[in-house]
C-alpha positions in Angstrom: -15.0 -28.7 -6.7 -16.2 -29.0 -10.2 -17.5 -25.6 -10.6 -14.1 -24.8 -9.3 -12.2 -26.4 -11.7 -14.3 -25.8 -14.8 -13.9 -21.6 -14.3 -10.3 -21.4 -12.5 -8.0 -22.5 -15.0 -9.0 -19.9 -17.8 -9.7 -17.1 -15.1 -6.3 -17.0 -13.0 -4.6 -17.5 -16.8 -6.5 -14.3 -17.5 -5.7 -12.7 -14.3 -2.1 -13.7 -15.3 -2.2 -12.0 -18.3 -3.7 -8.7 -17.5 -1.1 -8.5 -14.4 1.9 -8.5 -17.4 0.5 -6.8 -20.1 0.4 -3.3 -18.8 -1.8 0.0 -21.1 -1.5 3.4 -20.5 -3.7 3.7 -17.4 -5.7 1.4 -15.8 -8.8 2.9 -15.7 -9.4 1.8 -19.5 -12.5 -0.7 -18.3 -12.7 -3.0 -21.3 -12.5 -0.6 -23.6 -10.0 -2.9 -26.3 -8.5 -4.7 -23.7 -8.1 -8.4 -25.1 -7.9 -9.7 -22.0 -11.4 -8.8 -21.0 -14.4 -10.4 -22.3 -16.8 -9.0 -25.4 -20.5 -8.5 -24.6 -19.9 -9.8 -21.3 -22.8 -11.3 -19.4 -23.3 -11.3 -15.4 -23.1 -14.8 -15.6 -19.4 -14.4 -17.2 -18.1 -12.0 -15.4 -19.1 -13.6 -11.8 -16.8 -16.0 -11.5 -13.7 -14.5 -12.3 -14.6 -11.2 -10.2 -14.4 -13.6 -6.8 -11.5 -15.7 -7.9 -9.4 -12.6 -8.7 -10.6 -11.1 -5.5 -9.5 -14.2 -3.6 -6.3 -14.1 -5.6 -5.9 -10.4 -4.6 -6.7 -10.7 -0.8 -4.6 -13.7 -0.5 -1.7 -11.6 -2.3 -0.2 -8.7 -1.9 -3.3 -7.8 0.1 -2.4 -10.4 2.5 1.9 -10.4 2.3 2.2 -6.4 3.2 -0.2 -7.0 6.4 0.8 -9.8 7.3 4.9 -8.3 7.3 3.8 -5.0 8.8 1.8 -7.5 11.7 5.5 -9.9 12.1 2.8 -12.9 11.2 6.0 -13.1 8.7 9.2 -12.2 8.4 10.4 -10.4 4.9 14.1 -12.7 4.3 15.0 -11.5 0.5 14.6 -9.3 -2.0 11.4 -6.9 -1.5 10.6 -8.6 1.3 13.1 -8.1 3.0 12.8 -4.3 2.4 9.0 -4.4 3.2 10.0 -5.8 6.7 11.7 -3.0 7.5 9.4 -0.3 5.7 11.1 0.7 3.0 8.5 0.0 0.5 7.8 2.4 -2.6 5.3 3.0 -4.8 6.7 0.6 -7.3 5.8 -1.9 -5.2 2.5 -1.8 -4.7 1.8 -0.8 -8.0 0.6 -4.4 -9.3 -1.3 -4.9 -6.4 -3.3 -1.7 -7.2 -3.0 -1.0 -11.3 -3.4 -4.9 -12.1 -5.4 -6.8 -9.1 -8.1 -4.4 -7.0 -8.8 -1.5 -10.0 -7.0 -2.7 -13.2 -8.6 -6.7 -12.6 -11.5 -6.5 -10.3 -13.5 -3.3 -9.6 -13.4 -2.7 -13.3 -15.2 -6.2 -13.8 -17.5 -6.1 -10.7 -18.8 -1.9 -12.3 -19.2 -4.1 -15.1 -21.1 -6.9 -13.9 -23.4 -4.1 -12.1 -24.2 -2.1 -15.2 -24.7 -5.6 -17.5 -26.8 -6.8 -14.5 -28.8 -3.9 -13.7 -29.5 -3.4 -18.1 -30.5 -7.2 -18.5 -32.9 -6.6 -15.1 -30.9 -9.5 -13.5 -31.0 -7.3 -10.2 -30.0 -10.7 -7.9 -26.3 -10.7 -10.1 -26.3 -6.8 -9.9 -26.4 -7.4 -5.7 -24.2 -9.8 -5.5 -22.1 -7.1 -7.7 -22.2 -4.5 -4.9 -21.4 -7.0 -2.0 -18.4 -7.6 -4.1 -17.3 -4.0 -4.4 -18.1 -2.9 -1.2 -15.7 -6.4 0.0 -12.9 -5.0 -2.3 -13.4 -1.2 -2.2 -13.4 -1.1 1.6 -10.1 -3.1 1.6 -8.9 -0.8 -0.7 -9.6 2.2 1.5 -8.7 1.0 3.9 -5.3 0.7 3.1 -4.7 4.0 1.5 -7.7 6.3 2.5 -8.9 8.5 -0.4 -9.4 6.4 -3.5 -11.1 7.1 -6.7 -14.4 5.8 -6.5 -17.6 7.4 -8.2 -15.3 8.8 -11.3 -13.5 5.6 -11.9 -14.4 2.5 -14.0 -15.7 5.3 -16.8 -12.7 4.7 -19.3 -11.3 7.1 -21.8 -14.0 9.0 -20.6 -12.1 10.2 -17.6 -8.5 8.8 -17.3 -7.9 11.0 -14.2 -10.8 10.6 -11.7 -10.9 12.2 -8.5 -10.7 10.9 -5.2 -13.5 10.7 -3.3 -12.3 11.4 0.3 -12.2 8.0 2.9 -15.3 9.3 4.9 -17.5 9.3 1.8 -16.3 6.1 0.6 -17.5 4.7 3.9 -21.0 6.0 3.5 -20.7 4.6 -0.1 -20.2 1.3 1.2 -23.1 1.3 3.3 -25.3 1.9 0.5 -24.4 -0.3 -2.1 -24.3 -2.9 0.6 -28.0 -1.9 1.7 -29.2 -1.5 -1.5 -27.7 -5.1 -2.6 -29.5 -6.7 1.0 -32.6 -5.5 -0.5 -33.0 -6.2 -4.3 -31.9 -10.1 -2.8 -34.8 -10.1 -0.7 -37.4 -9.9 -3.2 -37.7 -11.7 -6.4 -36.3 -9.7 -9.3 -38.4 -11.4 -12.1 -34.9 -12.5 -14.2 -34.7 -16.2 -15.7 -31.2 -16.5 -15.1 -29.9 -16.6 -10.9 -26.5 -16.8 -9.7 -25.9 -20.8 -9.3 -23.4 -22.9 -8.5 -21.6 -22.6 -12.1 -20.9 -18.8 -11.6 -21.0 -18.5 -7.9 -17.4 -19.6 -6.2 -18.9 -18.4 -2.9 -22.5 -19.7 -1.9 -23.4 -21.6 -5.1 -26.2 -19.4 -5.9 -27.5 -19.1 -2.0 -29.0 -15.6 -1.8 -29.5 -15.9 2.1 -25.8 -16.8 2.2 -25.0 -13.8 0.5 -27.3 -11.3 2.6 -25.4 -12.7 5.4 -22.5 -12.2 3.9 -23.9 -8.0 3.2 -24.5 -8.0 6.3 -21.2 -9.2 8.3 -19.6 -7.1 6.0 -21.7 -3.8 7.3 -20.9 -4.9 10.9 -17.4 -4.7 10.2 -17.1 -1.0 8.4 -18.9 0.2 11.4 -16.6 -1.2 13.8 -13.6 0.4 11.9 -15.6 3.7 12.7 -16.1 3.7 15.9 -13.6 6.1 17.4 -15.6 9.1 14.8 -19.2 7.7 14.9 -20.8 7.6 18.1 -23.8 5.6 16.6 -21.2 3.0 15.1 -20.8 0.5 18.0 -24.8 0.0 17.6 -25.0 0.1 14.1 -22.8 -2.6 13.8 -24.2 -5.2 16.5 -27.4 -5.1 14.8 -25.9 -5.8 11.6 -24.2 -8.9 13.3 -27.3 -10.0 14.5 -28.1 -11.5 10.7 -24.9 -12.2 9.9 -22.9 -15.7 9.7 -24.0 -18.2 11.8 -21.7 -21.2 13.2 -19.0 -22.8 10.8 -20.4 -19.9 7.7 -18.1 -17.7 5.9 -17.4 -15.9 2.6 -14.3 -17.7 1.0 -12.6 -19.4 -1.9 -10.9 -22.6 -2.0 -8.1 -23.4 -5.2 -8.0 -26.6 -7.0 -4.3 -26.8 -6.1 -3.7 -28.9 -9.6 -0.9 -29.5 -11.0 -0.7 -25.9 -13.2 0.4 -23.4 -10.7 -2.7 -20.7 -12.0 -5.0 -23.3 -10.2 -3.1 -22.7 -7.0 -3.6 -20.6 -3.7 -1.6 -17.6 -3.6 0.4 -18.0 -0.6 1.6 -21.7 -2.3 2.4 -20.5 -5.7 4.5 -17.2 -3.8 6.7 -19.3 -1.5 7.0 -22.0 -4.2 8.1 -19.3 -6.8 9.4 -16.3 -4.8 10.7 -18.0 -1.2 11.6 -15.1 0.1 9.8 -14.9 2.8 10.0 -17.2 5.8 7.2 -17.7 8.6 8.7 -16.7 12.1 8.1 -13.3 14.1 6.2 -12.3 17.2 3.1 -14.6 16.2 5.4 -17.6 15.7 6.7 -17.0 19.4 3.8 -15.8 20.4 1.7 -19.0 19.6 4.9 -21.3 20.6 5.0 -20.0 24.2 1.1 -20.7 24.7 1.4 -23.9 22.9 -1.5 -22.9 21.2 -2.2 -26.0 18.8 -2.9 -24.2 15.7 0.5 -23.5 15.8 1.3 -27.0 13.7 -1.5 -25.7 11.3 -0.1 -22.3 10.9 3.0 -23.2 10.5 5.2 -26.4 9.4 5.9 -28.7 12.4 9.0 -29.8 11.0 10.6 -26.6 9.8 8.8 -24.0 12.1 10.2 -20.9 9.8 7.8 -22.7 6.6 3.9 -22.1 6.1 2.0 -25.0 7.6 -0.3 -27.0 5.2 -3.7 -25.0 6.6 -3.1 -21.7 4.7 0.4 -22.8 2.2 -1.2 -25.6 0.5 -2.0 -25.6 -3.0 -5.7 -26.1 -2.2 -6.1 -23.8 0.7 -8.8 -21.3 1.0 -8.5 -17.6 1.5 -11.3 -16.0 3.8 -13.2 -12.7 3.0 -15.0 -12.9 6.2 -16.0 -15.7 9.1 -18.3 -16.4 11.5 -15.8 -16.5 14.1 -14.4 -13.1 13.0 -17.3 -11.9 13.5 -17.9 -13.1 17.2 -14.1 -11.3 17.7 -15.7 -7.9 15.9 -19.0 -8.7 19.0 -17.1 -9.2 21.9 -15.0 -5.9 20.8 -18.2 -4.1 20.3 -19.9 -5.6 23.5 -16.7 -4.8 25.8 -16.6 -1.2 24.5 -20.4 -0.8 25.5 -19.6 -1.4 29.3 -21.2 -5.0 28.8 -18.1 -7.4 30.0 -20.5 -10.8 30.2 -21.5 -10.4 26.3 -18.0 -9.5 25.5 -17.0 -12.5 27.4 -19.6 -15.2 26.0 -18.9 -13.7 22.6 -15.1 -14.2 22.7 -15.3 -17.7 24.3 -17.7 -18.5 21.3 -14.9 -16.7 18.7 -12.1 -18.8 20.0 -13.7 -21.8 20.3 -15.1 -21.0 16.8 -11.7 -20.6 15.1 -10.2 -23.9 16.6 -12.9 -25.4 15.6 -12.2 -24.3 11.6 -8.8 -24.4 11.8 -7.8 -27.4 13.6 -11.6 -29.2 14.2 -10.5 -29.0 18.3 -11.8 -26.7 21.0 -10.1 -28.6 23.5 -7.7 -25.7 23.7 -10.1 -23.3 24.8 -9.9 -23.5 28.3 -6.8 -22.4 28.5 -7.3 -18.8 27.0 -11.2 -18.5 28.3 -12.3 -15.4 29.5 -14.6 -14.1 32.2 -16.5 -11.1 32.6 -14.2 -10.4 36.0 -11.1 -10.8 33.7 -11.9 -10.0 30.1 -9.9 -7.2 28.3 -9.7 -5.6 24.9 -6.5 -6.9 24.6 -7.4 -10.5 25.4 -9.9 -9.4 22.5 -7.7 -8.3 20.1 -4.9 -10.4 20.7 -7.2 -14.0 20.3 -8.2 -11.9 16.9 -4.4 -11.6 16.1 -4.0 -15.1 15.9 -7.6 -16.5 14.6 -6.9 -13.9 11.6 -3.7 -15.3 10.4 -3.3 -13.8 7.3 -6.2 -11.5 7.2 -5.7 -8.1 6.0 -8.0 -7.1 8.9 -5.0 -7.9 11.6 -3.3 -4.1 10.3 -6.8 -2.6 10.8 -7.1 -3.6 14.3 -3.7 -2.7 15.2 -4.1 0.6 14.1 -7.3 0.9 15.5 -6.5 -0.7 19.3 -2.6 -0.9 19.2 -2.8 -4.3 19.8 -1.1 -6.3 19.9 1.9 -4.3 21.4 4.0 -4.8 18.4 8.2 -3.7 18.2 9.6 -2.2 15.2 12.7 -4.2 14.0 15.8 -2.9 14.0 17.0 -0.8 11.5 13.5 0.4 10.0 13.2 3.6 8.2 10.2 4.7 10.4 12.4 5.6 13.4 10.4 2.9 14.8 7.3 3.5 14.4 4.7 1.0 11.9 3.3 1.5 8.9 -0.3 3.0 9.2 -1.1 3.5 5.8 0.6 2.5 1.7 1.9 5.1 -0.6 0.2 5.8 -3.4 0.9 3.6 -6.5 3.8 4.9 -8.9 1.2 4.4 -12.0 -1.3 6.9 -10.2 1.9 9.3 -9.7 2.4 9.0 -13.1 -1.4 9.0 -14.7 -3.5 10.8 -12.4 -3.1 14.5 -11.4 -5.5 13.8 -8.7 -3.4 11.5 -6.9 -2.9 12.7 -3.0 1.1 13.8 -2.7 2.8 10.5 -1.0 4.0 11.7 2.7 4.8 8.6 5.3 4.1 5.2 5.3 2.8 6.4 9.0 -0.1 8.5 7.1 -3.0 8.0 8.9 -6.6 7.5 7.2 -9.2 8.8 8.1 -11.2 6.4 10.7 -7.6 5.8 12.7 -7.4 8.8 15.5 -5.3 8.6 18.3 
């Protein structure tokens, strides 16, 4: 908690900063930018590239999901609009111009290129297990993205976009090519350690794991247009996570609210947003007992104190995700007793890091007589509150079976994909014309 504490504080001030001080485009790198730092090391820039990440996914990257999914219910002001889908580019501007490009991918191309120069290659990989993290979230949500033109500065204001297939193939590679240089000594005096590292304190093996639950889950989102996907990705599993592991942050929660998790300081500050919708009655009809975790036992409608406290972690990526993401693949392959073992493992998994019972998993077991993608996806639904990845599965599986509220713009459909940001509209000529929020990318085929 230390480490924590000493790099937090001045990080998420920074982070603060560069989300209200807008320039002309955000592609400007550090290029006189005071709220980046001068002659940055890897050592520097390591911390604040996970902490903003964490900051990010547990953000906007987690409050549009998570509204799309009815985890939550929008109740005021933009989120009340975002609930029923009429979102603009406006509004998710900051999440793109001042969190995943303008605050983070900038600083992780950074980190690489400072890295890879000073021969530090270990800080360099951890580097490109950070991009591929962020950049596949960020494809994921709005398909082509600029990618090998961006980060360059007033070189190129207005980089392309690199369509979402090559992205994909991208991510492969820098996640490859960061498994390797951490398997052999690089030679370098200075090594990630637990003053810089937020996530594995300078564990190496934690972060090839980490490379490699991240490969197993950009295959499974390609599965439907890669036949050799479903195989790919179990044998990437096979040296991921293993019981009670995970990539994830955890806030101070101090007294200054720029120590704080982001789903504490938003309902503390914002409010408008209040927890109920097909998960909350979902849950409550099981009685499911992470219900009193999720959300608060005496005002149901309130985040519960696991995930909206001030000192509550947001997850990249679990082990028990990734035992959801094997019996998926398992169940796909025709093999119904792996899919089986592997979601009893999942679910037991998840109640065991979020409530520290598995008493409750009898009741939801599974057989390989009985076993069904959406028992699969559904389990997922609720292990992943607040994960990002819950939209990606839904538009992958169509589970769960999910109602559009009344009076959406969609003509009841959901929201596939996000607009395009209003400063892209604005800045970059490239920028793909805005259609439907029912845009689909390019791994999600009917």
């Amino acid at each position: 908690m230390l480490r924590i504490t000493k790099y937090i504080l001045p990080l998420l001030i920074l982070l603060v900063i560069s989300q209200g001080c807008r320039k002309d485009y955000f592609y400007n790198g550090i290029n006189d930018d005071p709220s980046q730092l001068k002659n940055p090391t890897a050592s520097s820039l390591l911390p604040g590239v996970i902490l903003q990440s964490a900051y990010t996914w547990g953000g906007d990257a987690s409050r549009f999901p998570a509204i799309f999914m009815q985890q939550v219910t929008g109740a005021a002001n933009q989120s009340a609009s975002a609930d029923l889908y009429n979102i603009t580019p406006d509004d998710v501007d900051n999440m793109w111009y001042a969190g995943f490009y303008g605050a983070i991918m900038t600083n992780i191309d950074t980190l690489i290129a400072v890295a890879t120069a000073a021969g530090q290659l270990h800080y360099a990989a951890v580097g490109k297990i950070m991009m591929a993290n962020d950049l596949g979230q960020v494809t994921d949500f709005w398909g082509d993205v600029p990618f090998t033109e961006a980060f360059q500065g007033l070189k190129n204001t207005q980089p392309k976009y690199d369509g979402q297939q090559a992205i994909y193939t991208r991510l492969q590679t820098l996640l490859d090519e960061a498994i390797t240089d951490l398997g052999k000594d690089d030679g370098a005096e200075f090594q990630p350690n637990s003053n810089d590292d937020l996530l594995f304190d300078g564990d190496l093996d934690m972060w090839i794991k980490f490379a490699y639950a991240l490969k197993a889950k950009f295959y499974l989102h390609t599965v439907k247009v890669d036949a050799t996907a479903r195989t790919k990705a179990l044998a990437a599993l096979a040296n991921g996570f293993d019981d009670g592991e995970g990539a994830f942050v955890k806030f101070v929660g101090s007294s200054a609210t720029t120590t704080q998790a982001p789903w504490y300081q938003f309902n503390t500050q914002r409010a408008d947003i209040i927890f109920t919708g097909y998960l909350n009655d979902l849950m409550d009809a099981a009685g499911d007992p992470r219900y009193d975790a999720y959300f608060d036992p005496a005002d149901p409608s309130a985040l519960g104190a696991l995930y909206g406290s001030a000192n509550s972690p947001v997850y990249f990526l679990s082990y028990d995700e990734q035992k959801f993401m094997e019996a998926e693949l398992e169940f796909r392959a025709g093999n119904t007793t792996g899919a089986a073992a592997a979601y009893n493992e999942a679910v037991r998994a998840n109640l065991q890091r979020t409530i520290n019972d598995a008493s409750y998993l009898p009741s939801v077991a599974k057989t390989p007589a009985n076993i069904t993608l959406k028992d699969i996806i559904e389990q997922k639904y609720i292990a992943l509150f607040l994960s990002p990845e819950v939209w990606t599965d839904w538009r992958r599986t169509g589970f769960p079976q999910l109602t559009a509220p009344d009076g959406n713009v969609l003509g009841g459909a959901l929201p596939r994909s996000l607009f395009y940001p209003s400063s892209e509209i604005r800045y970059n000529t490239n920028t793909p014309a805005n259609t439907r929020l029912t845009r689909r990318v390019w791994w999600d085929v009917q």
